[in-house]
C-alpha positions as CSV (number, residue, x, y, z in Angstrom):
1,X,204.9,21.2,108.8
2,X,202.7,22.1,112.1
3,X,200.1,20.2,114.2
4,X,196.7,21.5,113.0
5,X,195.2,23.8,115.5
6,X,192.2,26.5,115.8
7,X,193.0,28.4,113.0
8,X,193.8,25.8,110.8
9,X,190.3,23.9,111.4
10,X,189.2,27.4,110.5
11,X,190.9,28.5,107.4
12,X,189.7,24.9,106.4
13,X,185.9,25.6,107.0
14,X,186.7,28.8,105.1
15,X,188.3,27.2,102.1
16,X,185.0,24.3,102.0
17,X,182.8,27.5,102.1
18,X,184.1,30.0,99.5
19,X,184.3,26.6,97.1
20,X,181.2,25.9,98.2
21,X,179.7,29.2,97.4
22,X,180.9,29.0,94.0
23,X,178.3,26.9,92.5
24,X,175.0,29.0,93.6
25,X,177.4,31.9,92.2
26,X,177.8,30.3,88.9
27,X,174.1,30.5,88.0
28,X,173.4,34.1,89.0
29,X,176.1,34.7,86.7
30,X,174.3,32.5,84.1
31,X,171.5,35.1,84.5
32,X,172.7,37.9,82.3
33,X,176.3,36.2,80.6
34,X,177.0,33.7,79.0
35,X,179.5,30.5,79.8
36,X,182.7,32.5,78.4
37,X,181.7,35.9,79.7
38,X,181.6,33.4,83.4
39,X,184.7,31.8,82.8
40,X,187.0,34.5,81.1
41,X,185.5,37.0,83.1
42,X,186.3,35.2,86.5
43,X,190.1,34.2,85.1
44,X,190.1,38.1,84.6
45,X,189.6,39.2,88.1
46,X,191.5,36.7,89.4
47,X,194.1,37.5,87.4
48,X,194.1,41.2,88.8
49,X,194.0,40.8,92.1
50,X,196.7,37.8,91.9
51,X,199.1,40.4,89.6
52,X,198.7,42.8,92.0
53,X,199.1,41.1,95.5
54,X,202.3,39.8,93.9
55,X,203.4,42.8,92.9
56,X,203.3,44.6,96.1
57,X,203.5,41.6,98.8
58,X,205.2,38.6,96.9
59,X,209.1,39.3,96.7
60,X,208.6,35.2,95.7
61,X,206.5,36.0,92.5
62,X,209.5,37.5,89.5
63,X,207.4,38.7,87.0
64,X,209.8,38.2,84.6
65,X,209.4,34.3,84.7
66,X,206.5,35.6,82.9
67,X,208.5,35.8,79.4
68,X,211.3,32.6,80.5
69,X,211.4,30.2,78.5
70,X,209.2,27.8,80.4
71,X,206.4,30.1,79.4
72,X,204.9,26.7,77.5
73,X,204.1,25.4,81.0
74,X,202.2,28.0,82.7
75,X,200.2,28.6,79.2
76,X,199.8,24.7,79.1
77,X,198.5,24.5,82.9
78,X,196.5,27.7,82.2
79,X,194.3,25.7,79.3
80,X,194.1,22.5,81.3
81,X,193.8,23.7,84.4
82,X,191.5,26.9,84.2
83,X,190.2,27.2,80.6
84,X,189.5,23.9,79.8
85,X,187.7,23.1,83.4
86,X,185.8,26.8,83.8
87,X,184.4,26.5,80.6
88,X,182.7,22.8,81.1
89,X,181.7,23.5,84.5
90,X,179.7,26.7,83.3
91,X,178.0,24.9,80.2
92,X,177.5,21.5,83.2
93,X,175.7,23.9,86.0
94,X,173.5,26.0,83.5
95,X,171.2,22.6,83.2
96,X,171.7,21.5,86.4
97,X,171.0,22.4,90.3
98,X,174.3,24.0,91.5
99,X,174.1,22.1,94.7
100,X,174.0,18.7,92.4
101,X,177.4,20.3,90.9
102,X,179.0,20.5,94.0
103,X,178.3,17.3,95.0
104,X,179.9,16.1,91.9
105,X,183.1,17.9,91.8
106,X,183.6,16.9,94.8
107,X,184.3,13.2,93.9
108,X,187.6,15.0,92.2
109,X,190.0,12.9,94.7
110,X,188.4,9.6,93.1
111,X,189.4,10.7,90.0
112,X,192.9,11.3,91.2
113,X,193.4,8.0,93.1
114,X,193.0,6.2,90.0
115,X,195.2,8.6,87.5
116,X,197.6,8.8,90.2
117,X,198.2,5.3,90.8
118,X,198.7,4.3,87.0
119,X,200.8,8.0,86.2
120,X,202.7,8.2,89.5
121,X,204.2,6.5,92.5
122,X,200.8,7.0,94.8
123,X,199.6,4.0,94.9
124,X,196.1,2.1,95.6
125,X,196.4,0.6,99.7
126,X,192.8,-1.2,100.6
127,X,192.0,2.4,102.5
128,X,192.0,4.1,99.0
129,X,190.4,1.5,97.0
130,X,187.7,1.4,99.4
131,X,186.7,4.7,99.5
132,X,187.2,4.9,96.0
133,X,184.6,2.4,95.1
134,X,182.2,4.0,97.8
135,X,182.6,7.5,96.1
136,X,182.1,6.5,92.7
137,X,178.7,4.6,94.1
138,X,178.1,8.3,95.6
139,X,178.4,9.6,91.9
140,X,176.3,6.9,90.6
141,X,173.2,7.2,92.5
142,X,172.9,10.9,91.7
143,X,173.5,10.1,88.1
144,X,171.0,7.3,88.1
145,X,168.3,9.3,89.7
146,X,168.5,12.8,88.3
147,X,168.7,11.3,84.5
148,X,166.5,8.6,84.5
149,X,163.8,9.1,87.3
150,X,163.1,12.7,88.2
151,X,164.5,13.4,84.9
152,X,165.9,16.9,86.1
153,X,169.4,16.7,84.4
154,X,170.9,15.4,80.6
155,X,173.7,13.3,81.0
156,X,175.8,15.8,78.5
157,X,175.5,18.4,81.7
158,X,176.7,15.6,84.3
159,X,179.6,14.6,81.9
160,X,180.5,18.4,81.3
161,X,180.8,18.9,85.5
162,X,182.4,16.0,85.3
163,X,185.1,16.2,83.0
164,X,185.7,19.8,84.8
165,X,186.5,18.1,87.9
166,X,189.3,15.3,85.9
167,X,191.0,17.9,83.6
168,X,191.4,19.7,87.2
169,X,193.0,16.3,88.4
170,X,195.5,16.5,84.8
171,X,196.6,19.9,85.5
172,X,197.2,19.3,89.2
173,X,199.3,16.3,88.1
174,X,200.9,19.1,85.6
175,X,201.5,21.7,88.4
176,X,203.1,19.0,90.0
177,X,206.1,18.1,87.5
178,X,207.1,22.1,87.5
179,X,206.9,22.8,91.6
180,X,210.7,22.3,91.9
181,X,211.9,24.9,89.4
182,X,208.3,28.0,90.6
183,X,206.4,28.2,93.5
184,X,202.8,27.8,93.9
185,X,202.2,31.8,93.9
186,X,204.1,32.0,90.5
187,X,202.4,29.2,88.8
188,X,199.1,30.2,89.6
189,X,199.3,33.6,88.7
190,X,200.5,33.6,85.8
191,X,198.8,30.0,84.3
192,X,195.6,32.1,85.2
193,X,196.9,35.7,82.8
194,X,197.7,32.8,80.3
195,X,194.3,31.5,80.6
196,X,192.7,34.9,80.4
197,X,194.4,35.3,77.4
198,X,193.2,31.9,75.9
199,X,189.5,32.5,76.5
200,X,189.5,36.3,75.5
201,X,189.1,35.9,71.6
202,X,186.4,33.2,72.2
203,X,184.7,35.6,74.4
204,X,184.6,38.4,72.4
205,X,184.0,36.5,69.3
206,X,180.7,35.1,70.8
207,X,179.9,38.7,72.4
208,X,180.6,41.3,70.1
209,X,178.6,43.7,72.1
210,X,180.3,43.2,75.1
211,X,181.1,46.5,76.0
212,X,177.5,47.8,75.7
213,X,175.6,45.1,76.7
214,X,173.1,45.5,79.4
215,X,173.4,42.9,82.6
216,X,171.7,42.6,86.4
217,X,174.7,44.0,88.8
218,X,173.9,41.2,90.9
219,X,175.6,39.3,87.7
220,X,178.1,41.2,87.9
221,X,178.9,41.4,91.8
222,X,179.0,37.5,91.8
223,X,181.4,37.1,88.6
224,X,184.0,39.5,90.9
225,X,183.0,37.4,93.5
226,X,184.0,34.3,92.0
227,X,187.3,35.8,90.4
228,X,189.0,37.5,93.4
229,X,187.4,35.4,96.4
230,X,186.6,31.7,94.9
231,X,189.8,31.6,92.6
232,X,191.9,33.8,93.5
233,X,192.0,34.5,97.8
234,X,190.7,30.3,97.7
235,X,194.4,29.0,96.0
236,X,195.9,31.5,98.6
237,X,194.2,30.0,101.8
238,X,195.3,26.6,99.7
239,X,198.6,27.1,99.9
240,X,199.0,27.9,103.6
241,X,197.3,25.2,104.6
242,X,199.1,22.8,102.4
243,X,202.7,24.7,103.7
244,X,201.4,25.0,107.4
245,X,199.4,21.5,108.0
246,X,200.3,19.6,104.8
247,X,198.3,17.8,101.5
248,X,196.5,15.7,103.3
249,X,195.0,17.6,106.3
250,X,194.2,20.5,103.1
251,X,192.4,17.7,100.9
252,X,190.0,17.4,103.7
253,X,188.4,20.0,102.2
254,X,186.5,17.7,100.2
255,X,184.7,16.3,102.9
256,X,183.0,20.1,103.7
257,X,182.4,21.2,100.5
258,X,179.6,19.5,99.0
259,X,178.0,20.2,102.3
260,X,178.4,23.9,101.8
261,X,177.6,23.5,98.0
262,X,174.1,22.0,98.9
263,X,173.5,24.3,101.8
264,X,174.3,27.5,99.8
265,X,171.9,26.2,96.6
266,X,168.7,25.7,98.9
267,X,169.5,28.9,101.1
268,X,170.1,31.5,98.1
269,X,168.4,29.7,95.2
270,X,165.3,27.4,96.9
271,X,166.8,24.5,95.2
272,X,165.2,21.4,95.4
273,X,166.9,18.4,97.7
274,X,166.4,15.3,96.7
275,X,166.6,12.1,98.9
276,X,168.6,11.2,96.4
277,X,171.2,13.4,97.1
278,X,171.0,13.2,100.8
279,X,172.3,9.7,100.4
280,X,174.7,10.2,97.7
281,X,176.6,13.0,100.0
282,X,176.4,10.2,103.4
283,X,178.0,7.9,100.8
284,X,180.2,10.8,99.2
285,X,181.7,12.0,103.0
286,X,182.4,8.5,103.8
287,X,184.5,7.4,101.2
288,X,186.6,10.6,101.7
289,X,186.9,9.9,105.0
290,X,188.3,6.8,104.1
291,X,190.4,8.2,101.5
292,X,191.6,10.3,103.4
293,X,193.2,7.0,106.0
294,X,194.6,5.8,102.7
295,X,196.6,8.6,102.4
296,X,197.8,8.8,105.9
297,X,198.4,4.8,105.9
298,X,201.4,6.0,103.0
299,X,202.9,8.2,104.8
300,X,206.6,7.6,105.4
C-alpha cells in the first residue's frame, strides 16, 4: 500500500464525480423507462463491458468460476448487492430531487459502522460513534424538512433510497466473507451477469413491448452511461484505489460525493436547494470526516 499522491487525490475526485453523476442520470432515465428497464438495463451494460474487459485484459478474471460451485455466492451478492439496491433506489429518486438522493446514500458508512460493529470485529471507538451520531442528525434534518414542511418528498421514497444504501452495506459485508477464495474483478463481474439475469423476467414481464417501444435517446445515452461508466469503470477506479492507497483513504469518497450529487442536480436539472439541505451536507461532511479518524485511530 502506497502514500497517496497526485493521482490518487485524482482518481478520488473522479470516483465522488461519476457517483455523483448518477443521481441526475437516474431521472432522465425515468423520462422514457421504467424502474426495471433503469436497473436491469444498467446491470446489462455493465455487465458487457465488465465481460469483455475481462476477457481481453484480466488474465485474473477465469470465466469458468462462472459455473463452480460457489456459483450461490456471486448469484446471492448479485440480488443483494445490485438487484435488490438498483431497484429501490430507482422507485426512491423518481419522487424525489436526485440531489436529496445523493445526499442520502451518502450516509451508507453510518449504516455500516453500526452493522459492522454488532456482525464483525470493527468496532465503535468515540471517533466513530461521534460521527455516527452527527451523520444520522444529517439524515434527520433532511427527513424532517422535506416530509413534513416543504412537503416535497413521501417518506416511502426516503425509506426506498434508504434501504438501497443498507442492503449495499449487507452485500459489501457479503463480498467480504468470499475475497479470500475470488478477487474483486471476479466477483463483481459476474454477481452483476447474475443480477442481469435476476431482473430480466421482471423486466420483460412489466414491458412486453420492450423491443418496440419508443424512448428519448437522451434516455437512452444516460442508462449506457450509468451501466458502463457509474457501475461498471466506478468499481474499477474502486479497486485501485483500495489496492494502491487502501479502504480507508478510498471511503473518503463519501465526503465528495454528495457534493457532486447536489452540484450535478441544480447544474443539469435546475433542482431546487434547500437551506435545509445546505446544512444537512455541513453536518453530513463532518461526521465523515470524523468517521473517517475512527477508522484510522484502529489501525494496527
Amino acid at each position: 500500500m502506497k502514500k497517496p499522491n497526485f493521482q490518487s487525490y485524482l482518481l478520488l475526485f473522479i470516483l465522488a464525480a461519476i457517483w455523483g453523476s448518477a443521481f441526475f442520470n437516474y431521472k432522465i432515465v425515468l423520462i422514457s423507462f421504467d424502474i426495471f428497464i433503469l436497473a436491469s438495463g444498467r446491470l446489462f451494460f455493465a455487465s458487457i463491458f465488465s465481460v469483455t474487459v475481462s476477457v481481453f485484459f484480466l488474465s485474473s478474471v477465469k470465466l469458468k468460476d462462472f459455473y463452480s460451485k460457489d456459483f450461490y455466492w456471486f448469484l446471492l451478492i448479485g440480488l443483494i448487492n445490485y438487484a435488490i439496491p438498483f431497484v429501490f433506489i430507482a422507485i426512491g429518486i423518481d419522487k424525489m430531487s436526485s440531489g436529496l438522493a445523493a445526499l442520502l446514500m451518502s450516509a451508507g458508512p453510518f449504516y455500516a459502522i453500526i452493522l459492522s460493529h454488532f456482525l464483525t470485529d470493527d468496532k465503535f471507538n468515540r471517533f466513530k460513534f461521534i460521527g455516527t451520531c452527527i451523520g444520522f442528525l444529517s439524515v434527520s434534518i433532511l427527513v424532517y424538512d422535506q416530509i413534513y414542511i416543504t412537503e416535497n418528498t413521501n417518506l416511502i421514497s426516503v425509506l426506498f433510497v434508504m434501504g438501497a444504501s443498507f442492503f449495499y452495506i449487507i452485500g459489501g459485508l457479503i463480498i467480504k466473507k468470499i475475497t479470500t477464495r475470488y478477487n474483486n474483478e471476479t466477483i463483481t463481474c459476474f454477481s452483476m451477469i447474475w443480477a442481469t439475469l435476476l431482473l430480466a423476467p421482471l423486466t420483460f414481464y412489466f414491458n412486453p413491448n420492450l423491443i418496440g417501444m419508443t424512448f428519448h435517446i437522451e434516455s437512452f445515452y444516460s442508462l449506457i452511461y450509468l451501466g458502463i461508466v457509474s457501475t461498471a469503470i466506478a468499481f474499477y477506479i474502486r479497486a485501485k484505489l483500495i489496492i494502491n492507497n487502501g479502504l480507508v483513504f478510498m471511503s473518503q469518497v463519501s465526503l465528495l460525493l454528495p457534493i457532486f450529487g447536489v452540484f450535478f442536480s441544480y447544474l443539469f436539472l435546475k433542482e431546487a436547494f434547500y437551506p435545509s439541505m445546505a446544512i444537512s451536507l455541513v453536518f453530513l461532511i463532518m461526521g465523515l470526516f470524523i468517521l473517517q479518524k475512527g477508522y484510522k485511530k484502529n489501525k494496527p
